[in-house]
N, CA and C atoms of all chains as a GROMACS GRO file, in nm:
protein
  567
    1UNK      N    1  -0.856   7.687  -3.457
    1UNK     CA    2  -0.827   7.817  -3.392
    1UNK      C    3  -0.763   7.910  -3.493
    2UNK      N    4  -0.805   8.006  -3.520
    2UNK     CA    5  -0.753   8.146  -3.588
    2UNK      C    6  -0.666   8.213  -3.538
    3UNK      N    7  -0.596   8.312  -3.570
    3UNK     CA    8  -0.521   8.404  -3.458
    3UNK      C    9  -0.570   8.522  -3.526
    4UNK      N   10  -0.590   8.645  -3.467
    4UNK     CA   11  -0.661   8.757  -3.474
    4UNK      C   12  -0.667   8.906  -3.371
    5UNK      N   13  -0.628   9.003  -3.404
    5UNK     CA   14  -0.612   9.126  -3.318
    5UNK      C   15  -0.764   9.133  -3.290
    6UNK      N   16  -0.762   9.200  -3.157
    6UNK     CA   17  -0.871   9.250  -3.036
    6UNK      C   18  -0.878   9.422  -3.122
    7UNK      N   19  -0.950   9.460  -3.180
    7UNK     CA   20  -0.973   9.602  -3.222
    7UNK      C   21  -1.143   9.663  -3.168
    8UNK      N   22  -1.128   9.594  -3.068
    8UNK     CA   23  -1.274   9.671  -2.962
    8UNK      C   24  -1.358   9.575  -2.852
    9UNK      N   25  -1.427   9.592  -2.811
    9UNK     CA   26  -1.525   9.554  -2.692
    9UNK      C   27  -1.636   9.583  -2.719
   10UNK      N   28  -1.725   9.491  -2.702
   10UNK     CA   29  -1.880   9.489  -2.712
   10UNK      C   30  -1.956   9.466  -2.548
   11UNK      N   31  -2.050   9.570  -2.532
   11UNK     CA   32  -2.121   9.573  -2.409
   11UNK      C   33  -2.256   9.502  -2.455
   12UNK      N   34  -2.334   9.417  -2.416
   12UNK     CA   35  -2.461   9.407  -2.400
   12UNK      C   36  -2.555   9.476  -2.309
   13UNK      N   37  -2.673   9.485  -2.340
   13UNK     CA   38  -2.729   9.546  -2.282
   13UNK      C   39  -2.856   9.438  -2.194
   14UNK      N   40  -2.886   9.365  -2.328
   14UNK     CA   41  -3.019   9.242  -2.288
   14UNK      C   42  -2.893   9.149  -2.363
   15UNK      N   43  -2.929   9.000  -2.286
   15UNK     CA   44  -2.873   8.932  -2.338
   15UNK      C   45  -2.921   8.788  -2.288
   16UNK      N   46  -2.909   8.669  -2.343
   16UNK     CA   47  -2.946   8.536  -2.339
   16UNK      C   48  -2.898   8.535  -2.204
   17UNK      N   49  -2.997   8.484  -2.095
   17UNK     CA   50  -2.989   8.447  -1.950
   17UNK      C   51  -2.816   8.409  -1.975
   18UNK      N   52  -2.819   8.266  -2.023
   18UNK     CA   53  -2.706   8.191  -1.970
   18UNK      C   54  -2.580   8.307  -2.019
   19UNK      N   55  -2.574   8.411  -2.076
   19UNK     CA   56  -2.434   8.498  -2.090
   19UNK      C   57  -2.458   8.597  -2.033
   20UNK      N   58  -2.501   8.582  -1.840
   20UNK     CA   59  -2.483   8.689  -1.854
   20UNK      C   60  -2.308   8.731  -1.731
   21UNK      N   61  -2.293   8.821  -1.732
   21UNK     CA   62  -2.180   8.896  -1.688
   21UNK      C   63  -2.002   8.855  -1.766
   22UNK      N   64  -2.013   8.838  -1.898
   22UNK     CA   65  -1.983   8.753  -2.011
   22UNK      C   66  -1.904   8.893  -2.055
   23UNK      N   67  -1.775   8.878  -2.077
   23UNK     CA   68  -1.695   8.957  -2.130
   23UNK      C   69  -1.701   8.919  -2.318
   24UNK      N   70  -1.685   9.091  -2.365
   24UNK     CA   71  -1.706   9.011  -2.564
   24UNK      C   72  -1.592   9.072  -2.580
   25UNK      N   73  -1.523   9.092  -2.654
   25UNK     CA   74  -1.428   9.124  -2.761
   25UNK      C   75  -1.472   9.105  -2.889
   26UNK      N   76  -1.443   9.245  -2.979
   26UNK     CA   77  -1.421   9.233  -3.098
   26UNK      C   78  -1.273   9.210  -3.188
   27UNK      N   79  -1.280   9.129  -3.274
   27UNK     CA   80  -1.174   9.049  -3.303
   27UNK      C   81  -1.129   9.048  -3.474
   28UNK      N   82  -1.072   9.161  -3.554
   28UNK     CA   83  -1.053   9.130  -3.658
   28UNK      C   84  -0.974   8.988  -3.711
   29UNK      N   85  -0.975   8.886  -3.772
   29UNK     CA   86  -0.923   8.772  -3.844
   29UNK      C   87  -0.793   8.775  -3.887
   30UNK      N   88  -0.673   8.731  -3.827
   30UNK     CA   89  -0.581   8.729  -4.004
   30UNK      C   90  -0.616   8.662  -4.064
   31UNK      N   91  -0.546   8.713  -4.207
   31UNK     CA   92  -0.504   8.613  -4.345
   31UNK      C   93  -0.424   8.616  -4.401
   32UNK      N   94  -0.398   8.551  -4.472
   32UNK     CA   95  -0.238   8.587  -4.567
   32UNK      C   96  -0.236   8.724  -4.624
   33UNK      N   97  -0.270   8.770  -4.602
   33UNK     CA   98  -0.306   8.929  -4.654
   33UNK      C   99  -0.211   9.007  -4.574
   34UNK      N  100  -0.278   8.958  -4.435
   34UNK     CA  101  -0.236   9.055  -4.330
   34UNK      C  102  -0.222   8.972  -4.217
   35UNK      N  103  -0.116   8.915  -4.157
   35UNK     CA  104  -0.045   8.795  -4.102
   35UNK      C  105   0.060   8.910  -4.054
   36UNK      N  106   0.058   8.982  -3.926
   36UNK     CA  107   0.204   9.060  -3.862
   36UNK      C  108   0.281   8.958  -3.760
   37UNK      N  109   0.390   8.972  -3.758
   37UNK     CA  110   0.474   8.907  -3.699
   37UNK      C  111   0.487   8.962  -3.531
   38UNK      N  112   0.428   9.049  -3.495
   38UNK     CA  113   0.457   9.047  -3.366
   38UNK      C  114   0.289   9.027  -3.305
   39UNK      N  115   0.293   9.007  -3.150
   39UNK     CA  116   0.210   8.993  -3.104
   39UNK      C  117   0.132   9.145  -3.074
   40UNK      N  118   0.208   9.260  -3.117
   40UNK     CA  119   0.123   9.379  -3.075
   40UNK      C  120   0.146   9.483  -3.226
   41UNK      N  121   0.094   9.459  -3.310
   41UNK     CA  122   0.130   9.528  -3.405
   41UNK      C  123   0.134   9.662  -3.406
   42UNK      N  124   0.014   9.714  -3.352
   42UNK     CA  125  -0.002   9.885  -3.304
   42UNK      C  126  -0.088   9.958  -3.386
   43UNK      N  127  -0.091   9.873  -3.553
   43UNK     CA  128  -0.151   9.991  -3.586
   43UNK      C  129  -0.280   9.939  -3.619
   44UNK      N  130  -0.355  10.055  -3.697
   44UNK     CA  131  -0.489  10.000  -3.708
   44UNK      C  132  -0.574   9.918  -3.798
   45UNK      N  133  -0.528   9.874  -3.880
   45UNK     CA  134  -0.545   9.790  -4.027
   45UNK      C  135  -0.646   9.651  -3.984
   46UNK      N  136  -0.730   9.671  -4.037
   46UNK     CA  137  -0.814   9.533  -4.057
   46UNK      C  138  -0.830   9.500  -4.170
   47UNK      N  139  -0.853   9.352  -4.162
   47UNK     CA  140  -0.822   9.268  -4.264
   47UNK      C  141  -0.932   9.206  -4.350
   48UNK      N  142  -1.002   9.154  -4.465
   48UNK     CA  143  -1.071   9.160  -4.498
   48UNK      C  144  -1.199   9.074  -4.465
   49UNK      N  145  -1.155   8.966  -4.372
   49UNK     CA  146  -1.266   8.865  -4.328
   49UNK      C  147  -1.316   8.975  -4.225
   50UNK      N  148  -1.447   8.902  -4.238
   50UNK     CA  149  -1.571   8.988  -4.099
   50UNK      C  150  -1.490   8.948  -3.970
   51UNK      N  151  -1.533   9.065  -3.884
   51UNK     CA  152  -1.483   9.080  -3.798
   51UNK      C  153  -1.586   8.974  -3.632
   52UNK      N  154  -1.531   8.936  -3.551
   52UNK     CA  155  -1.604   8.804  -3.501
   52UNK      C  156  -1.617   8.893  -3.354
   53UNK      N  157  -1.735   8.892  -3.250
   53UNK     CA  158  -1.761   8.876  -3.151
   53UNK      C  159  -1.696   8.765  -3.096
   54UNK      N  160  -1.590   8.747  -2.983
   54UNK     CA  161  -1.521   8.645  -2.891
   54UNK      C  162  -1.542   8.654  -2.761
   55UNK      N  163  -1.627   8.560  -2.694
   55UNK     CA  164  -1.605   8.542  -2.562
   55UNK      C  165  -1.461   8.488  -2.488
   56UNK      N  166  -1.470   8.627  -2.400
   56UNK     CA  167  -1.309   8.602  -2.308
   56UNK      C  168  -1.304   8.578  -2.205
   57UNK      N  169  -1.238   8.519  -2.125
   57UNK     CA  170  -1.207   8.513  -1.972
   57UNK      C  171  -1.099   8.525  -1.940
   58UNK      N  172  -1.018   8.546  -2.050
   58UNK     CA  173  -0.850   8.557  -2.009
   58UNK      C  174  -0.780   8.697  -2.028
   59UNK      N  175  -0.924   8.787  -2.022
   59UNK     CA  176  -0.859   8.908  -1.963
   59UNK      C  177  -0.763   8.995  -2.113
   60UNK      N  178  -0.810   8.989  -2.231
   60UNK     CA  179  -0.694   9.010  -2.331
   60UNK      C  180  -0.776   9.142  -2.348
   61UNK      N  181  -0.687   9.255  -2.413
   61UNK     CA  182  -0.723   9.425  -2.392
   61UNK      C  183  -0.704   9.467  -2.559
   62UNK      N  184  -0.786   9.569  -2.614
   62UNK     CA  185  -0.752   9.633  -2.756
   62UNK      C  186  -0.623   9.649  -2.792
   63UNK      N  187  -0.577   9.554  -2.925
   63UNK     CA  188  -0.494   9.599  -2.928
   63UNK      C  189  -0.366   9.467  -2.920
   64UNK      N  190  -0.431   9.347  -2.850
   64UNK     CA  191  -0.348   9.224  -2.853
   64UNK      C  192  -0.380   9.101  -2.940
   65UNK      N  193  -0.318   9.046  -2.990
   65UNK     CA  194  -0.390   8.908  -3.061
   65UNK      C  195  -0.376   8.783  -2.985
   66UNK      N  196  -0.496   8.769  -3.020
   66UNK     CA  197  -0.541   8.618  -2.927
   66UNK      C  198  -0.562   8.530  -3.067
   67UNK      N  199  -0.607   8.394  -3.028
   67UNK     CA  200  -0.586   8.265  -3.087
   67UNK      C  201  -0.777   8.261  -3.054
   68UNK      N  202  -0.855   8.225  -3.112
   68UNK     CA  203  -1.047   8.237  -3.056
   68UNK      C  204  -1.034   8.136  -3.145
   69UNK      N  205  -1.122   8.035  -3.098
   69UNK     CA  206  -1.160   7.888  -3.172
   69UNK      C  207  -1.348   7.939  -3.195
   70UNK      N  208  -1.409   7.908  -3.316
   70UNK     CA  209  -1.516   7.919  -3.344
   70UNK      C  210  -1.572   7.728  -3.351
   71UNK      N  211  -1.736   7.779  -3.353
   71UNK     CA  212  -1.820   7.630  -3.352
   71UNK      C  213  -1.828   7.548  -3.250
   72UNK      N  214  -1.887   7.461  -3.242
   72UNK     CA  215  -1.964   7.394  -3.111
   72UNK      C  216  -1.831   7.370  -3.035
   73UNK      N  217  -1.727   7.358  -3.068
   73UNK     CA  218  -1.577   7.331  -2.989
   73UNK      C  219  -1.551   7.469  -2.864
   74UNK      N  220  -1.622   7.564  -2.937
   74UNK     CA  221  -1.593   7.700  -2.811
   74UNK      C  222  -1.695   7.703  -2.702
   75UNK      N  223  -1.797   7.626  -2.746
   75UNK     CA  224  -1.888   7.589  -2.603
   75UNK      C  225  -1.894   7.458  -2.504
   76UNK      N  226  -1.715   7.422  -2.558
   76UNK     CA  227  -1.696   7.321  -2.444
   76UNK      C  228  -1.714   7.320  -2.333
   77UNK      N  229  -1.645   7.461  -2.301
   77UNK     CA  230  -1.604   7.497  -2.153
   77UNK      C  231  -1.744   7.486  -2.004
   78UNK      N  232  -1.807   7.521  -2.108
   78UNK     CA  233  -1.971   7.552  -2.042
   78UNK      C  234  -2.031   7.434  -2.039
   79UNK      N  235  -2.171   7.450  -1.984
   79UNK     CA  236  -2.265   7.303  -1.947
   79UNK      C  237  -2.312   7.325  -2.065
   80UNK      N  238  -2.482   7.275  -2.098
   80UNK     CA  239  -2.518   7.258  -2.236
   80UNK      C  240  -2.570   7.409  -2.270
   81UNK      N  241  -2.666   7.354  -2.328
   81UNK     CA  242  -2.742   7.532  -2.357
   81UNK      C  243  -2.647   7.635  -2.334
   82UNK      N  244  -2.544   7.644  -2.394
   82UNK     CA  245  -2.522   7.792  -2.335
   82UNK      C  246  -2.437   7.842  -2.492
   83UNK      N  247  -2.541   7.936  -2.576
   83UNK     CA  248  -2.469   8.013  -2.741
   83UNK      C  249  -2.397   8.077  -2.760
   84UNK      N  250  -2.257   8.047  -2.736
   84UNK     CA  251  -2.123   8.072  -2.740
   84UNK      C  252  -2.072   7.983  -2.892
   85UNK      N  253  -2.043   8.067  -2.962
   85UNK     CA  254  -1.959   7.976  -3.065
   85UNK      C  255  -1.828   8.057  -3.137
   86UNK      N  256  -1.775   8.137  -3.033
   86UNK     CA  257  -1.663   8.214  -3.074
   86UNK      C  258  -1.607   8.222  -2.920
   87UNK      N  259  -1.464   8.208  -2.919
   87UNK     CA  260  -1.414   8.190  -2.763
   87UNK      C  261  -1.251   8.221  -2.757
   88UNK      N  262  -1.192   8.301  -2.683
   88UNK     CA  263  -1.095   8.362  -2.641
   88UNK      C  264  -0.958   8.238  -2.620
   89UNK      N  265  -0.942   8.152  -2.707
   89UNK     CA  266  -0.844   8.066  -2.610
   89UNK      C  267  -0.660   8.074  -2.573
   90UNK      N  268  -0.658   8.182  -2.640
   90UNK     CA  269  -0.528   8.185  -2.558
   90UNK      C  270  -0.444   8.319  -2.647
   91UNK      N  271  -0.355   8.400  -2.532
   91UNK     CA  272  -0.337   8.528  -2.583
   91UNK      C  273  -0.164   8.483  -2.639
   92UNK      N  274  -0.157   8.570  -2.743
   92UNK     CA  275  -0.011   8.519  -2.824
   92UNK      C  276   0.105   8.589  -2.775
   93UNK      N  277   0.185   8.574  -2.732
   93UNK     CA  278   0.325   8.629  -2.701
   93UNK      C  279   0.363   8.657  -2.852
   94UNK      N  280   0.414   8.564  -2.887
   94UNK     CA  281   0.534   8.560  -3.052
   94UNK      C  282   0.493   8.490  -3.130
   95UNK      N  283   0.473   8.510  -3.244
   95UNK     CA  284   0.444   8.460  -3.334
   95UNK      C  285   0.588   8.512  -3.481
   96UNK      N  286   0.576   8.321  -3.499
   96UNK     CA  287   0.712   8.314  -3.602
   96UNK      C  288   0.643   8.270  -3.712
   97UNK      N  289   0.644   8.350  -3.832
   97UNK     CA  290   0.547   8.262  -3.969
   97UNK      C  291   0.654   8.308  -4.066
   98UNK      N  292   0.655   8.213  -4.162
   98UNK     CA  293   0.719   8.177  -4.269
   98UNK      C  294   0.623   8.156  -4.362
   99UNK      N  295   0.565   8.208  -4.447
   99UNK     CA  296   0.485   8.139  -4.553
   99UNK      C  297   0.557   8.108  -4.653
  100UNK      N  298   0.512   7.980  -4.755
  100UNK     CA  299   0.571   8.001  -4.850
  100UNK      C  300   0.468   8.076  -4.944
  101UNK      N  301   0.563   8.139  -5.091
  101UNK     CA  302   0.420   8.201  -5.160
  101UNK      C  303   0.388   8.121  -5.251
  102UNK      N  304  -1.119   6.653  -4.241
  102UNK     CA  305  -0.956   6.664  -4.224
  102UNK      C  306  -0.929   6.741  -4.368
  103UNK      N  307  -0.836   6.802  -4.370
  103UNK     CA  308  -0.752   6.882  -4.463
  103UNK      C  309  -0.621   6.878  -4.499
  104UNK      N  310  -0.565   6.919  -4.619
  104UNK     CA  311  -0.409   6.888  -4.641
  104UNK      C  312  -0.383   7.061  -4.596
  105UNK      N  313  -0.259   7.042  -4.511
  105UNK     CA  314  -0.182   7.222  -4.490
  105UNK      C  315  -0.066   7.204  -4.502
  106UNK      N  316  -0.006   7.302  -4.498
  106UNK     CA  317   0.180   7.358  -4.475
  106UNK      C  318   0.198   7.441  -4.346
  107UNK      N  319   0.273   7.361  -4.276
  107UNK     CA  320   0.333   7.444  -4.144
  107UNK      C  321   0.362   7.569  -4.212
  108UNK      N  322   0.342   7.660  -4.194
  108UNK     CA  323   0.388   7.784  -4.193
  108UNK      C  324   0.500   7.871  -4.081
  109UNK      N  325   0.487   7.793  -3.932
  109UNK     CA  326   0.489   7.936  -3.824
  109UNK      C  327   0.454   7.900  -3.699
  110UNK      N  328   0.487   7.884  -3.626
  110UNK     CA  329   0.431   7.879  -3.485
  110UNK      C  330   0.401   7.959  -3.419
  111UNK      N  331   0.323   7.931  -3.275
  111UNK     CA  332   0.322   8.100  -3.187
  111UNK      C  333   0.376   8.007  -3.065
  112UNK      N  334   0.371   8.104  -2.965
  112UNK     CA  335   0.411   8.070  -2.816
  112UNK      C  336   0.324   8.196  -2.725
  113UNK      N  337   0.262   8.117  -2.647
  113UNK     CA  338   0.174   8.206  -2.555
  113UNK      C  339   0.166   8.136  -2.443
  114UNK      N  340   0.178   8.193  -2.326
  114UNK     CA  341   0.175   8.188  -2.208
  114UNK      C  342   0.024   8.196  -2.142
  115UNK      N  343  -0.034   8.283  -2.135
  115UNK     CA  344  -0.170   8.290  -2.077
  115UNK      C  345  -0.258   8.223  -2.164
  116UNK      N  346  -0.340   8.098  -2.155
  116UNK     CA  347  -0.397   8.037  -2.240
  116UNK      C  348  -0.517   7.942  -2.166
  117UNK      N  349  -0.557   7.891  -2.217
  117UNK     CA  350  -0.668   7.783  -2.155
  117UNK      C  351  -0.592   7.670  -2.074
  118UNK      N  352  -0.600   7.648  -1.997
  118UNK     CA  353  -0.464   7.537  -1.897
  118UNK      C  354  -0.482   7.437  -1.977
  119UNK      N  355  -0.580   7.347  -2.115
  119UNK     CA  356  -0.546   7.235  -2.168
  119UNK      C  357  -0.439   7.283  -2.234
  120UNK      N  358  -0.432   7.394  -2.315
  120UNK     CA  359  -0.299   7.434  -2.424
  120UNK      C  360  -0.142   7.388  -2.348
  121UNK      N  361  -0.126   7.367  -2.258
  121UNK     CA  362  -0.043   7.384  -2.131
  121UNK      C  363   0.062   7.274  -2.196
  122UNK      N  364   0.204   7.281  -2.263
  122UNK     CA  365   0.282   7.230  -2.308
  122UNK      C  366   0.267   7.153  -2.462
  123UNK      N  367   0.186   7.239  -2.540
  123UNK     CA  368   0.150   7.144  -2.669
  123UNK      C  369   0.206   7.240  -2.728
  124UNK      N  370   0.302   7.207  -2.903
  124UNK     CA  371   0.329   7.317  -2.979
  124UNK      C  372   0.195   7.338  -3.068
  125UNK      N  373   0.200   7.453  -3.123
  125UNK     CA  374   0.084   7.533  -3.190
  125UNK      C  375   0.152   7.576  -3.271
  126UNK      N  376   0.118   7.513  -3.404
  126UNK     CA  377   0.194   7.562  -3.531
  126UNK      C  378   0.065   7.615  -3.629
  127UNK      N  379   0.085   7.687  -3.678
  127UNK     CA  380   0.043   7.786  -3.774
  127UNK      C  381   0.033   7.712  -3.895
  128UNK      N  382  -0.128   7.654  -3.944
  128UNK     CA  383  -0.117   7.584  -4.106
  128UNK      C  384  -0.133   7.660  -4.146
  129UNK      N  385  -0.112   7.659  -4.319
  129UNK     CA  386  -0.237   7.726  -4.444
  129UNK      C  387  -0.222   7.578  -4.522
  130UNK      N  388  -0.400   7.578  -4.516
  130UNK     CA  389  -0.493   7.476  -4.558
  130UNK      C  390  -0.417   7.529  -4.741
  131UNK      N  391  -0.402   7.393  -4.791
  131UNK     CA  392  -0.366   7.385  -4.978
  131UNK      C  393  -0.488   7.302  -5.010
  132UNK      N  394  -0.463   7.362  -5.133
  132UNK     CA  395  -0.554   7.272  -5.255
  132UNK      C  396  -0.441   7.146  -5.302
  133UNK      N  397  -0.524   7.040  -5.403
  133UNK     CA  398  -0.391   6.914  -5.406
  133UNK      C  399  -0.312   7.002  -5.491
  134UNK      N  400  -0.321   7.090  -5.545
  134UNK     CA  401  -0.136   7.141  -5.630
  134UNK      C  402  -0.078   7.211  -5.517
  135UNK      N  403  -0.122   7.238  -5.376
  135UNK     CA  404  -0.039   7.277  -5.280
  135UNK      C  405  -0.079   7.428  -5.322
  136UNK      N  406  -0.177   7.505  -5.357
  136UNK     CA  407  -0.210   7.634  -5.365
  136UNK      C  408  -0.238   7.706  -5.256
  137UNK      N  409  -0.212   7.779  -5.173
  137UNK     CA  410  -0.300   7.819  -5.043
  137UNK      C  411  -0.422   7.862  -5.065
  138UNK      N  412  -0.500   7.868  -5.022
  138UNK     CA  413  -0.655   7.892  -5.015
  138UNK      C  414  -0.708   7.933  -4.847
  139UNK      N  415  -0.783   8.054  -4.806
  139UNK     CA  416  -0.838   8.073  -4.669
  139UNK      C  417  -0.693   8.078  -4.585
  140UNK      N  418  -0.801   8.120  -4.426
  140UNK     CA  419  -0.704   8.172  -4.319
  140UNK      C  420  -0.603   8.056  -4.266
  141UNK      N  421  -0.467   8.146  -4.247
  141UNK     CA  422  -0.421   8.015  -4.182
  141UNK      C  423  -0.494   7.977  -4.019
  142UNK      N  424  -0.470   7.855  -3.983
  142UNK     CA  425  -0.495   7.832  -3.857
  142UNK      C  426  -0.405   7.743  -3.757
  143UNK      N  427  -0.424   7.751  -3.640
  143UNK     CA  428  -0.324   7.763  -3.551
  143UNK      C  429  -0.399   7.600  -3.489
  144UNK      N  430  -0.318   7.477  -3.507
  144UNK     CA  431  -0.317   7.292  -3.497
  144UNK      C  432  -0.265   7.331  -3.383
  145UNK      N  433  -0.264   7.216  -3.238
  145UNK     CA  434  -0.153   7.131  -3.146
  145UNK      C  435  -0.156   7.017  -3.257
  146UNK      N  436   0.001   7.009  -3.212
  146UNK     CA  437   0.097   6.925  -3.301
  146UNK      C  438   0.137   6.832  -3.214
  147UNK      N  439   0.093   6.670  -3.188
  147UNK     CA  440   0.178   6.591  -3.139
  147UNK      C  441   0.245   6.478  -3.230
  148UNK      N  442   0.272   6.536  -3.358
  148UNK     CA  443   0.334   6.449  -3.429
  148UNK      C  444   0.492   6.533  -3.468
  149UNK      N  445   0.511   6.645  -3.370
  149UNK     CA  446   0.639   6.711  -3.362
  149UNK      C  447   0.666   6.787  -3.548
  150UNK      N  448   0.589   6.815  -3.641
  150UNK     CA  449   0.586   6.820  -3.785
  150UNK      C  450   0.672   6.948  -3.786
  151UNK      N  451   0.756   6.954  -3.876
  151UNK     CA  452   0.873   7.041  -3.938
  151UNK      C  453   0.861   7.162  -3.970
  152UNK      N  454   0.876   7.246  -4.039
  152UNK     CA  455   0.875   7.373  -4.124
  152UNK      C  456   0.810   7.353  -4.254
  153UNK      N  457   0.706   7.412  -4.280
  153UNK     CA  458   0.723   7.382  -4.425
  153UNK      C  459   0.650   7.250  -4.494
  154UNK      N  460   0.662   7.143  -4.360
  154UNK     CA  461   0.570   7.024  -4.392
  154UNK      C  462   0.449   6.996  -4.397
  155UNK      N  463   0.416   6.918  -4.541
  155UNK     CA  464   0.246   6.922  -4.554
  155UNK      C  465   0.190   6.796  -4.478
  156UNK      N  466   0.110   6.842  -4.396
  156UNK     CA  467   0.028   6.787  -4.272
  156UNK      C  468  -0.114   6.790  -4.313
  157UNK      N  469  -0.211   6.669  -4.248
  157UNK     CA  470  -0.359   6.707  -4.206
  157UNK      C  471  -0.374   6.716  -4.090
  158UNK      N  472  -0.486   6.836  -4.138
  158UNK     CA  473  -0.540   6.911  -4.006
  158UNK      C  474  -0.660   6.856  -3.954
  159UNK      N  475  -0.689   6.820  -3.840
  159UNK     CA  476  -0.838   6.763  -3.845
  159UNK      C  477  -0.904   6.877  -3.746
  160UNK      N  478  -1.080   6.894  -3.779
  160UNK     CA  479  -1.108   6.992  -3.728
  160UNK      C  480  -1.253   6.931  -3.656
  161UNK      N  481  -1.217   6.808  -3.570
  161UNK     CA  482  -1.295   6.758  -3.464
  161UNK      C  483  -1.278   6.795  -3.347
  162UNK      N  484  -1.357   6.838  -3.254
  162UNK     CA  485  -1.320   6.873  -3.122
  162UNK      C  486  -1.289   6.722  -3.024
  163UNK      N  487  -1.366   6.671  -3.081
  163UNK     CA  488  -1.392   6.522  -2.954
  163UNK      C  489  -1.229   6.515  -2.982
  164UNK      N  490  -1.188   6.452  -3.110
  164UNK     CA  491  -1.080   6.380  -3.038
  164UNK      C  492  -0.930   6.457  -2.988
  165UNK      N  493  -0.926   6.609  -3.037
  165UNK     CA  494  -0.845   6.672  -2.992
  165UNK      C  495  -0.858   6.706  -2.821
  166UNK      N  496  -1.004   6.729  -2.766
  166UNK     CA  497  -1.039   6.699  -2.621
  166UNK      C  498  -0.970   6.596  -2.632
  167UNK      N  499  -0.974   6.472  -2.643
  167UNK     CA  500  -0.902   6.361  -2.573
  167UNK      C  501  -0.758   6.358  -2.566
  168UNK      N  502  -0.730   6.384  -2.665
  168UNK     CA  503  -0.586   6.406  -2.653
  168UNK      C  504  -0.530   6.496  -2.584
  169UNK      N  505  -0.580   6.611  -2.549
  169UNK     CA  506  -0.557   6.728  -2.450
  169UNK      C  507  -0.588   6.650  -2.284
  170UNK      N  508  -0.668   6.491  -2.280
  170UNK     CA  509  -0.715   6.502  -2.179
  170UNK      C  510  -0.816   6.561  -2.146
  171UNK      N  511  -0.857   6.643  -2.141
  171UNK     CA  512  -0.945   6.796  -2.094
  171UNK      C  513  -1.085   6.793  -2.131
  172UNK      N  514  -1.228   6.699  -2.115
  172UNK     CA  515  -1.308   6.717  -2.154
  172UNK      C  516  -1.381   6.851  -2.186
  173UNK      N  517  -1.320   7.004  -2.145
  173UNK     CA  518  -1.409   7.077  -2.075
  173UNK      C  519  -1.291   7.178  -2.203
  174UNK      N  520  -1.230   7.123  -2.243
  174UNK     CA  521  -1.162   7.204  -2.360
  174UNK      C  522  -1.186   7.232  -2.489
  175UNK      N  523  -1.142   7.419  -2.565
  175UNK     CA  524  -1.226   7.465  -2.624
  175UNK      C  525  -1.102   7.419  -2.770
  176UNK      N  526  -1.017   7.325  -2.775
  176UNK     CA  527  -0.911   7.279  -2.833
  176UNK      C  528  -0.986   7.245  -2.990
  177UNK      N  529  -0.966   7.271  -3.126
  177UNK     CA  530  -1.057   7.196  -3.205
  177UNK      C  531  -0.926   7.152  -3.287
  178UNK      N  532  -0.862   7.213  -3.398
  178UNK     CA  533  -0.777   7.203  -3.446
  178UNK      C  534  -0.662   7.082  -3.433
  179UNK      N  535  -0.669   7.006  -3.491
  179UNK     CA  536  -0.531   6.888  -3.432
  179UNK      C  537  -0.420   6.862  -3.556
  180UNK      N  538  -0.309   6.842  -3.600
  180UNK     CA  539  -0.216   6.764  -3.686
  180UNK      C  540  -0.252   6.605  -3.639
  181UNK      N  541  -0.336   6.542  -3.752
  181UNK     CA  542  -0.332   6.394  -3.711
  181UNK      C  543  -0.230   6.326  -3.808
  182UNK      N  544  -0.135   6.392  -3.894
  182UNK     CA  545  -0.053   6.338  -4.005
  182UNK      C  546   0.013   6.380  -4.042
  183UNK      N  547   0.122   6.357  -4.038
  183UNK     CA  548   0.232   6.431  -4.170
  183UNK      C  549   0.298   6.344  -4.326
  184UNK      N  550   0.217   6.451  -4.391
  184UNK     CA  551   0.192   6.324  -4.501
  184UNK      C  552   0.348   6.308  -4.577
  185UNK      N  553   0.385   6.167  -4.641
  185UNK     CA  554   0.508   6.156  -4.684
  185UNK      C  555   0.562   6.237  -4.831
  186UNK      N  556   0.656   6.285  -4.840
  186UNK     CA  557   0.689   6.406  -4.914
  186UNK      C  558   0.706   6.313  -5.037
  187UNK      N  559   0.779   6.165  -5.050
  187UNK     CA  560   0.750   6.097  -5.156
  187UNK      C  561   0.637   6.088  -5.245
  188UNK      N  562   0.546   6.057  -5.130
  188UNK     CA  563   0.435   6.022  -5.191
  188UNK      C  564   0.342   6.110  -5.273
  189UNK      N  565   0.345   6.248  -5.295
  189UNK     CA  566   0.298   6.322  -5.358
  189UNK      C  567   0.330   6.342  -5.479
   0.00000   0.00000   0.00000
């Protein structure tokens, strides 16, 4: 699991039967680059990894960072067939990081 | 599996109900001189691991599902080790 700010929403228009009525989020990445200490940073800075399409169900809005697990692990939740490999799992209150450099 | 350094934890409340009482600590994956390299990422920790301590990360879903219990969980990330600080 990554942790990563929500900096937009993606609508489909056509989409694979099994997604449909499927909430997306767009999701810039941290990295040691750009690692903020609060859960709502505010401003607008993205970071240099590509930015990921996340399926959500937990309701998270532009602007918050969530935790999205990528690869066959994010299409647990679902039966088989269904091409999800980026997934919303849990929205961050606080985050405490210490790196060393 | 991978060698990391706790970095950081988070705490979140609204989450997938397997997350539901596990800590979530914040690695960055090292090279063996302990270099950081790539994003950090966010383990459940049931080996309780410290600040600062170099851990492997394993990045199987099956057995972190099991350990969550939760077949139906999107959990991948686990601490299966905290490696001994001697021994390096």
């Amino acid at each position: 699991m990554r942790l990563g700010k929500i900096i937009g929403r993606v609508t489909l228009s056509k989409n694979a039967p099994a997604l449909d009525g499927a909430r997306w989020l767009l999701v810039t990445p941290y990295n040691r680059d750009y690692f903020p200490e609060t859960a709502h940073p505010g401003d607008r800075k993205i970071t240099s990894e590509p930015s990921i399409v996340v399926y959500d169900n937990l309701g998270a809005g532009v602007g918050d960072t969530v935790g999205f697990i990528e690869g066959r692990e994010a299409a647990a939740p679902f039966g088989d067939n269904v091409p999800i490999d980026a997934i919303n799992g849990l929205l961050v209150d606080k985050i405490h990081y210490r790196p060393l450099p | 599996m991978y060698l990391a350094r706790v970095e950081g934890t988070i705490t979140s409340t609204v989450k997938h109900p397997s997350f539901g009482g596990w800590r979530l600590l914040i690695c960055q994956p090292i090279d063996s001189a302990g270099t950081a390299f790539g994003c950090p990422v966010v383990a459940i920790d049931p080996h309780s691991a410290g600040m600062h301590e170099i851990v492997i990360v394993s990045t199987d879903g099956k057995a972190a599902r099991r350990a969550v219990r939760d077949n139906r969980s999107p959990v991948r990330h686990m601490i299966t080790g905290i490696v001994d600080p001697k021994a390096t």
